[in-house]
FITORPA-798624 format. One record per residue (C-alpha): x, y, z. Coordinates in steps of 0.2 Angstrom, whole numbers. Last residue first. Example, Ala and Ser with C-alpha at 12.3 -4.5 7.8 and 13.67 -1.06 7.14 Angstrom:
BEGIN
ATOM     c1     c2     c3
ATOM     68     -5     36
ATOM     62    -22     39
This chain:
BEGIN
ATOM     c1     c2     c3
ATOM    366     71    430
ATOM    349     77    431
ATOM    348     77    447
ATOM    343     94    451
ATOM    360    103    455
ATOM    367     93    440
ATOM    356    101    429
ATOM    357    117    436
ATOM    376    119    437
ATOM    375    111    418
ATOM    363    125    414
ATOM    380    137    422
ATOM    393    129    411
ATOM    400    115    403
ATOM    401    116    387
ATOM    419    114    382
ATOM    427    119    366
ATOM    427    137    366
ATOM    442    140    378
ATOM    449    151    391
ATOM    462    140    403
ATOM    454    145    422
ATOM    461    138    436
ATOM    449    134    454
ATOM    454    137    472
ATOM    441    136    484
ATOM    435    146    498
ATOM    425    145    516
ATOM    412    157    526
ATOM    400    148    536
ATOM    383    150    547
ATOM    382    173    545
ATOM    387    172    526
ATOM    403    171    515
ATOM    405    158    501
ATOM    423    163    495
ATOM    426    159    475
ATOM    447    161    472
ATOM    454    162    455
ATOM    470    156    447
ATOM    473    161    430
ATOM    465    165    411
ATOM    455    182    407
ATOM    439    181    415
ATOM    425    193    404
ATOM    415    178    400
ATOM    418    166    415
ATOM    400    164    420
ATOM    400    158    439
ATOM    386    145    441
ATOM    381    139    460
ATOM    376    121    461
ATOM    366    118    476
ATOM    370    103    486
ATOM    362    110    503
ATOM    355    127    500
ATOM    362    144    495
ATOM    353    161    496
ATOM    362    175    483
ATOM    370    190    485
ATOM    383    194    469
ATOM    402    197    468
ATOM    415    199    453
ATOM    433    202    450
ATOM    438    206    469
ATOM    458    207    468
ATOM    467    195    481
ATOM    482    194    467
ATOM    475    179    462
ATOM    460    186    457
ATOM    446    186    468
ATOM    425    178    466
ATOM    415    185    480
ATOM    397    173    484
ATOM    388    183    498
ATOM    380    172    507
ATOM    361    172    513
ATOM    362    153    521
ATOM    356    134    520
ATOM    363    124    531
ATOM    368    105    528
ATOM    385    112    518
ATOM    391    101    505
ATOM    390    117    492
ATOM    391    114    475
ATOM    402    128    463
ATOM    399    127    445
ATOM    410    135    432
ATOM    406    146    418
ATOM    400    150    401
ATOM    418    154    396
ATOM    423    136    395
ATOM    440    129    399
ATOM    438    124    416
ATOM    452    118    429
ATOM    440    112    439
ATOM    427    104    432
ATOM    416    107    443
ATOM    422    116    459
ATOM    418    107    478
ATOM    414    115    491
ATOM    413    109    509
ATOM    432    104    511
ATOM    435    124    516
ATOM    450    135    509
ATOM    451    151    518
ATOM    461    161    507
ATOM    480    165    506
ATOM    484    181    492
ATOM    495    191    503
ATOM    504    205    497
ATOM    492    220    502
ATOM    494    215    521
ATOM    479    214    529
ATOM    478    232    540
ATOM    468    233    556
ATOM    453    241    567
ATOM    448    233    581
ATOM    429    230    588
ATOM    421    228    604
ATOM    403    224    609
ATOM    394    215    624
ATOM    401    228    638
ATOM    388    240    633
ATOM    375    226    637
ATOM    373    226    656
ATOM    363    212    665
ATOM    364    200    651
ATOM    355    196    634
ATOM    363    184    622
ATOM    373    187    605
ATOM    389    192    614
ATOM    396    204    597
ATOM    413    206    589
ATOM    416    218    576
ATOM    432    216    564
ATOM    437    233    556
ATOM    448    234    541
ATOM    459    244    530
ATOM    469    233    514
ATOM    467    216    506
ATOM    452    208    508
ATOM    447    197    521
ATOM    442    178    526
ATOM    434    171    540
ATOM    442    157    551
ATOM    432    149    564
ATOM    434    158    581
ATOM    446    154    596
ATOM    441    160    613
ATOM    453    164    628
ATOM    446    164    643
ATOM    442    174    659
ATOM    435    172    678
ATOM    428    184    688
ATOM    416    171    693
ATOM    419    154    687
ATOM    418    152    667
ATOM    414    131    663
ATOM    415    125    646
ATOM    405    129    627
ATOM    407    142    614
ATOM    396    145    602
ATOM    402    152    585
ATOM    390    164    573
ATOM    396    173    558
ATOM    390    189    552
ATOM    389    198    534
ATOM    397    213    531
ATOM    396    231    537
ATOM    411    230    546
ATOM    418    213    545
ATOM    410    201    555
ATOM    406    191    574
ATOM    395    185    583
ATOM    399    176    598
ATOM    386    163    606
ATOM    391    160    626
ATOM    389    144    634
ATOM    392    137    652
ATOM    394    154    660
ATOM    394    152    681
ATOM    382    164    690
ATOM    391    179    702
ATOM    393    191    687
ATOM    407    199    677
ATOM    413    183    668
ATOM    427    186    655
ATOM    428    184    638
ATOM    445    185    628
ATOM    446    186    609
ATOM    453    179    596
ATOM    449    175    575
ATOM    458    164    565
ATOM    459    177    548
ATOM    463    169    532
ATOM    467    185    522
ATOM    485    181    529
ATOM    499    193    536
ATOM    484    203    547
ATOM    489    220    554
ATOM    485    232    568
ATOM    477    216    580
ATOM    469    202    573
ATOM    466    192    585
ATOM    467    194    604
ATOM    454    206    605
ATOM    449    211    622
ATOM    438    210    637
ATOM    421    203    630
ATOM    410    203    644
ATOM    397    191    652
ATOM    386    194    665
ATOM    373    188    676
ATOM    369    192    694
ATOM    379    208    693
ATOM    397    208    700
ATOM    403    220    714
ATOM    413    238    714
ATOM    420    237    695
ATOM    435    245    693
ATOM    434    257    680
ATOM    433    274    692
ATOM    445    267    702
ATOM    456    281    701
ATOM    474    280    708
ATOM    483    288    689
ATOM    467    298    687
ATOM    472    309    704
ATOM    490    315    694
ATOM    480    325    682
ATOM    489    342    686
ATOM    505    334    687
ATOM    511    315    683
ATOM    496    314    670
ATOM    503    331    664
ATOM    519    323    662
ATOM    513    307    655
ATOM    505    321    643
ATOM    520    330    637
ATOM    532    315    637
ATOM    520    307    624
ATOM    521    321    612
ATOM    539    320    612
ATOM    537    304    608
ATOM    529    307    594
ATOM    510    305    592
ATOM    504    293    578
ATOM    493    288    562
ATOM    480    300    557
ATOM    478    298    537
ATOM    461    289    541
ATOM    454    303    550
ATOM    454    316    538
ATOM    471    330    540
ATOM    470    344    555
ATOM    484    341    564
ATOM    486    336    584
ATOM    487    316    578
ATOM    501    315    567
ATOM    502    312    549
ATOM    505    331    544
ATOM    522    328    548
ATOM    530    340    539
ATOM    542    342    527
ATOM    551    326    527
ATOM    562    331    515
ATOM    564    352    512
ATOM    551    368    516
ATOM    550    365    535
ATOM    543    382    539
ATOM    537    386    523
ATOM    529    371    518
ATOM    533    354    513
ATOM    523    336    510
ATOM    534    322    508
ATOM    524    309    509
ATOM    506    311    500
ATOM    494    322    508
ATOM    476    318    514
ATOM    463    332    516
ATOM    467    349    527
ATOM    484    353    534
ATOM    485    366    546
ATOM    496    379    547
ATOM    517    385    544
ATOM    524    368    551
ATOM    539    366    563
ATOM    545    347    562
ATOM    541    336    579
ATOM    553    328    588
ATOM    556    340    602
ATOM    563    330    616
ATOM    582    332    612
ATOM    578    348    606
ATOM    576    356    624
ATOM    584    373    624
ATOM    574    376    609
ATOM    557    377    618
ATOM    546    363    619
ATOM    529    360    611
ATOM    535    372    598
ATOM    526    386    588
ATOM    537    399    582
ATOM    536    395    562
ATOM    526    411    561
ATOM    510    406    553
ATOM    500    412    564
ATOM    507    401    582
ATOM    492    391    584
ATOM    508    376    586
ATOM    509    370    569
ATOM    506    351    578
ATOM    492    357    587
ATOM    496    359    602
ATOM    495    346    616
ATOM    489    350    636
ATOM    483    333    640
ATOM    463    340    637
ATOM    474    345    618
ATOM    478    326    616
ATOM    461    321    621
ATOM    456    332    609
ATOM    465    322    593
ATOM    459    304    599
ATOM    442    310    599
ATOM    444    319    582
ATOM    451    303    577
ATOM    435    291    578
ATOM    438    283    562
ATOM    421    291    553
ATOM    429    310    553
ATOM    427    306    531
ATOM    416    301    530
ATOM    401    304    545
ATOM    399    295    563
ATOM    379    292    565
ATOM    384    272    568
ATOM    404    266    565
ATOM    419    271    569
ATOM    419    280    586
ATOM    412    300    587
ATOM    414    315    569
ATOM    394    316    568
ATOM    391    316    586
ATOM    402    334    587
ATOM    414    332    602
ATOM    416    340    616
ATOM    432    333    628
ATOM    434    335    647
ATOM    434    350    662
ATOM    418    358    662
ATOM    412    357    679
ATOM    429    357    688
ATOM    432    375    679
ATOM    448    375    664
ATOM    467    373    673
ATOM    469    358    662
ATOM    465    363    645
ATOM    446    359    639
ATOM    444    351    622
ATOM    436    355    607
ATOM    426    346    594
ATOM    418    344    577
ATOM    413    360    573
ATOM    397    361    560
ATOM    393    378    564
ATOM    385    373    580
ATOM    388    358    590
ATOM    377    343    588
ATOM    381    329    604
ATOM    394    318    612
ATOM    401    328    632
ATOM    418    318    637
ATOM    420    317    654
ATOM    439    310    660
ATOM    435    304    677
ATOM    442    302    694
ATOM    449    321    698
ATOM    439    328    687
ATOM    422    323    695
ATOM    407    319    685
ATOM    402    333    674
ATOM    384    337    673
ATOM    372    334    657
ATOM    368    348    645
ATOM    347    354    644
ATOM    351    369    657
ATOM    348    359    673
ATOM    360    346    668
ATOM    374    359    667
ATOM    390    355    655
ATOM    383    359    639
ATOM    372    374    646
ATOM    389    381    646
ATOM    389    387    629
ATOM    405    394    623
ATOM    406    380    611
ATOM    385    384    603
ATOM    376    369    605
ATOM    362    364    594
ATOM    343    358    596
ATOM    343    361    615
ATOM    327    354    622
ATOM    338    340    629
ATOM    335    322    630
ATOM    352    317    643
ATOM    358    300    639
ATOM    373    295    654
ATOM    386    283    648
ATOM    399    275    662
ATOM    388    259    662
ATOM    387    258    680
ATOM    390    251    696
ATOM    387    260    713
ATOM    402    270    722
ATOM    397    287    724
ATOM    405    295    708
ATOM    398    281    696
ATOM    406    265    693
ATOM    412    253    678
ATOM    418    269    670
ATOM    422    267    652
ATOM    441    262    647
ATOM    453    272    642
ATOM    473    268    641
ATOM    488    278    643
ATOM    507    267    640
ATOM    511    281    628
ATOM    517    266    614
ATOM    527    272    602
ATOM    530    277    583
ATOM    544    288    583
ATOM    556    277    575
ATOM    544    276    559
ATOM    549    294    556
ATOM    559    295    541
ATOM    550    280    534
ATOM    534    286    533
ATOM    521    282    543
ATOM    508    269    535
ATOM    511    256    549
ATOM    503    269    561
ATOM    486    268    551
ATOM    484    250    559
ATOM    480    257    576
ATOM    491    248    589
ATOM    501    263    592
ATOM    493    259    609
ATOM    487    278    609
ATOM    481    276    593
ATOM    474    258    598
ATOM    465    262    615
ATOM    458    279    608
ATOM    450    267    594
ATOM    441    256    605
ATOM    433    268    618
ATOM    426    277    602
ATOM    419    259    597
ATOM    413    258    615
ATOM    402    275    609
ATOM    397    267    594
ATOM    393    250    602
ATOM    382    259    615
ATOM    372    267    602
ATOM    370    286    597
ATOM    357    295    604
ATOM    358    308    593
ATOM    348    299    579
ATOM    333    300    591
ATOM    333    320    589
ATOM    339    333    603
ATOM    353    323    611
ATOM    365    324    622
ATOM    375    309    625
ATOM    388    310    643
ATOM    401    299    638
ATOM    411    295    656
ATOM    427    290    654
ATOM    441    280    666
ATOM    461    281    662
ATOM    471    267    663
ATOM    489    273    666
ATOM    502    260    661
ATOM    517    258    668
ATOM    533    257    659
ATOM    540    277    666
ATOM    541    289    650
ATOM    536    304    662
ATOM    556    304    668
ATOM    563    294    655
ATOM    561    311    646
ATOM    572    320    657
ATOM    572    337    653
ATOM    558    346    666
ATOM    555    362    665
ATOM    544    364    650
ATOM    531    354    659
ATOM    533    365    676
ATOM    527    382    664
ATOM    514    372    656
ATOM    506    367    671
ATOM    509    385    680
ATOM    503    394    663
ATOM    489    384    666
ATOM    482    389    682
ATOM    488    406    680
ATOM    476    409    664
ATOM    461    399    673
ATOM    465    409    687
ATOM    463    425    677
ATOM    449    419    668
ATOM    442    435    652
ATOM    456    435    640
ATOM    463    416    644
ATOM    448    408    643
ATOM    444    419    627
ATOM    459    410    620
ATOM    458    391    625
ATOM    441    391    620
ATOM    446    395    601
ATOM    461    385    601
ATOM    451    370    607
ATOM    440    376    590
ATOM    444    358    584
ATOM    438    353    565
ATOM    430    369    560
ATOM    440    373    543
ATOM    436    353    538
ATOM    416    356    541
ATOM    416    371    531
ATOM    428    364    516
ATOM    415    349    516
ATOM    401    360    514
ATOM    408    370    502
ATOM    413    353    491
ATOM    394    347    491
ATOM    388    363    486
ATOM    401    366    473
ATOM    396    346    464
ATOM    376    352    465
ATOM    381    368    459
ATOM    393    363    445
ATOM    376    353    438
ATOM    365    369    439
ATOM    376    379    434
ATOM    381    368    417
ATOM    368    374    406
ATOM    370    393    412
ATOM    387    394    406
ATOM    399    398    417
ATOM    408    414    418
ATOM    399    424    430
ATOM    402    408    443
ATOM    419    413    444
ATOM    415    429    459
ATOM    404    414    467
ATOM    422    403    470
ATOM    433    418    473
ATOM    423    426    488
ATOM    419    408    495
ATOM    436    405    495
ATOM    440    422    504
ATOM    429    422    515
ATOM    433    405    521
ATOM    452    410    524
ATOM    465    404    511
């Protein structure tokens, strides 16, 4: 159904409704309209692609030959070569209003993600189906952001242009010109420039093919749809429409092949089935689907694989390219791109006087077996002054923080391997953050995140010695008290789970040395429960059993009694 269309159909029922439920079916219609808008718009690559083609002559030669010299070869072993291709980026921010500006940590949060999808590290890619599970690879491509600028001196690889300019229109080149209110492209062959800021009619991105002009060659995409955390909005908030561009900028279709519907469009022609892994499909597929979704191009089991990257579905149902796929951008990388492969773009030229990095994350990475997490991550030194401490923060998304400082001696250029107290998680999707708490020379390298899955089966907590339950097992449904060892007080969040790992209650609440914490039972039904103390000094959990009773009185004025002495 075409937008028109929809919108003709949805105002033509609203003679039918009552007047006394408008206003409410209004509010719920609005909300719903402006999601259908923003889903139609996801990538207008197509779009560009077209009128580049209409009015550019060389642009159209340009990539006809790319495309053309990709189609020809039919080795696949022949682009699938183990090396892997690190690839620079520059994030050029443009922004009207100050919630434009989005944060370091946001745009290395982007950096983050493109590294796990094209990793097949991502934790998404555990949820393919079976039928396809043997697709799932690693391209061997990576991202990182420039550690120097086109002449040779050190940088961030983020450039923050203020601009007049309240929206951009796609076919606006006043996005790629400094002069205009947009921000300049840094050179092609050493850097993959990717443009952040509002575009118009809620788009959230397009890409350039190669062939496109050197000054606006790289990725658009919409601020709102950018990394996995900050100004990015649900349900474009897992930094897909990044990874999905980038697939088009290395000459990927969308996986329907912009082909009208006609079951024609192929990445590869017939000829070449042994590297076409990809079902046909009739269109884009909007929302999440459940497995096995058909159409009328592929209209029995699988269907089509609307879980791959180049279609249009949210960003949390995005899980992998195919090989296939993967042979079409090493090849373009082994082409038209070829000068990436020998850029130095994220080398580092010299050190800075004081600097501290986190490299990588060791632990967890795509899945978790346990809900006790031992963190891991890899610091490294990128200034000439030896490191003899360095405070890590690290959480959940969103949740409470941990501190860890770690002490020893970090020569120059050096690296190491840092282990974190445990944490616990829930079951299901996560993101662990990981911050350097102190001030350096250059701060976007002091964040980096990684998204993963705990395995839905697992019910292991982090059980601590600094709790103690009382009585444990309990019988009365006024509750059980939970006294705390600790010598620190902290905010904690105090989460109560079933022993299948369900959460079955949870409050905020400041603890202090030998508190008793009360935990009213009343709507428990009888088992084995976990309580996990969770704050920014200490997280730890106990096991307690409950037997519901009426004939014990121990409860939460005992937790107060005993927390003052009383008793």
């Amino acid at each position: 159904m075409t937008q028109a269309s929809f919108l003709r159909t949805f105002v033509s029922s609203m003679y039918f409704i009552p007047i006394s439920k408008l206003r409410i079916i209004l509010i719920f219609s609005s909300c719903f309209i402006s999601h259908f808008l923003f889903a139609q718009n996801r990538c207008l690559t197509h779009e560009v692609h077209q009128r580049k083609m209409a009015e550019n002559a060389l642009y159209t030669k340009t990539f006809t030959q790319e495309n053309n010299r990709i189609l020809s070869h039919d080795d696949l072993t022949a682009a699938l070569v183990d090396t892997t291709i690190t690839i620079p980026v520059v994030v050029h921010v443009l922004y009207n209003t100050t919630d434009q500006n989005i944060s370091d940590e946001e745009i290395q949060s982007q950096i983050d993600v493109l590294n796990e999808d094209f990793a097949a590290n991502n934790a998404s890619s555990l949820d393919v189906p079976v039928d396809w599970i043997g697709l799932v690879k690693d391209s061997k491509i990576r991202f990182k952001l420039a550690q120097r600028d086109p002449i040779g001196n050190k940088s961030s690889g983020i450039v923050r242009v203020q601009t007049v300019v309240q929206e951009f229109q796609i076919f606006d080149p006043a996005i790629y010109s400094t002069s205009l209110g947009g921000s300049n492209a840094w050179p092609r062959a050493s850097y993959l420039n990717i443009w952040v800021c509002l575009l118009e009619g809620n788009a959230l991105g397009f890409a350039n093919f190669p062939g496109s002009n050197v000054s606006q060659d790289g990725v658009v995409i919409n601020y709102k749809a950018f990394g996995r955390n900050g100004t990015a909005v649900s349900p474009y908030n897992f930094g897909r429409t990044c990874t999905h561009e980038i697939g088009h900028w290395l000459i990927l279709s969308h996986i329907w092949g912009d082909d009208n519907s006609d079951c024609t469009g192929r990445d590869f022609p017939i000829t070449q089935q042994t590297i076409d892994d990809t079902p046909n499909q009739a269109g884009p597929t909007f929302r999440c689907q459940r497995f096995p979704e058909l159409d009328d191009c592929s209209p029995t089991s699988p269907g089509i694989m609307y879980m791959n990257f180049m279609d249009y579905t949210d960003d949390k149902c995005m899980m992998f390219y195919t090989p296939g796929q993967i042979f079409r951008m090493r090849t373009t990388l082994n082409g038209i791109r070829d000068s990436l492969k020998i850029s130095n773009g994220h080398v580092l030229p010299n050190f800075y006087n004081h600097d501290v990095a986190i490299d990588s994350v060791m632990n967890p990475v795509r899945i978790a077996v346990q809900r006790c997490l031992d963190p891991r991550v890899r610091i490294q030194n990128h200034g000439n002054d030896t490191i003899y401490e360095v405070s890590i923060i690290y959480n959940l998304k969103e949740g409470l923080k941990k501190s860890y400082k770690w002490s020893g001696t970090l020569i120059p250029g050096a690296s190491t391997d840092v282990s974190l107290p445990n944490i616990g998680v829930n079951p299901g999707s996560q993101i662990m953050e990981f911050r350097i708490a102190e001030t350096d020379d250059v701060g976007v390298n002091n964040y980096i995140s990684s998204g993963f899955k705990v395995n839905n089966s697992s019910t292991s907590n982090c059980i601590g010695g600094n709790l103690i339950a009382y009585p444990n097992p309990v019988t009365s449904q006024q509750g059980i008290c939970i006294k705390s060892q600790h010598p620190e007080s902290q905010l904690s969040w105090v989460r109560v789970f079933n022993a299948l790992g369900q959460l079955v209650s949870e409050k905020r609440m400041m603890i202090n040395p030998g508190d008793g914490i009360p935990i009213n039972l009343l709507h428990f039904t009888g088992g084995v429960y976990f309580l996990n103390v969770d704050g920014d000094i200490y997280s730890e959990s106990i096991r307690f059993v409950y037997f519901p009773s009426d004939n014990s009185s121990a409860g939460p004025e005992t937790c107060r009694r005993r927390r003052l002495g009383i008793e």
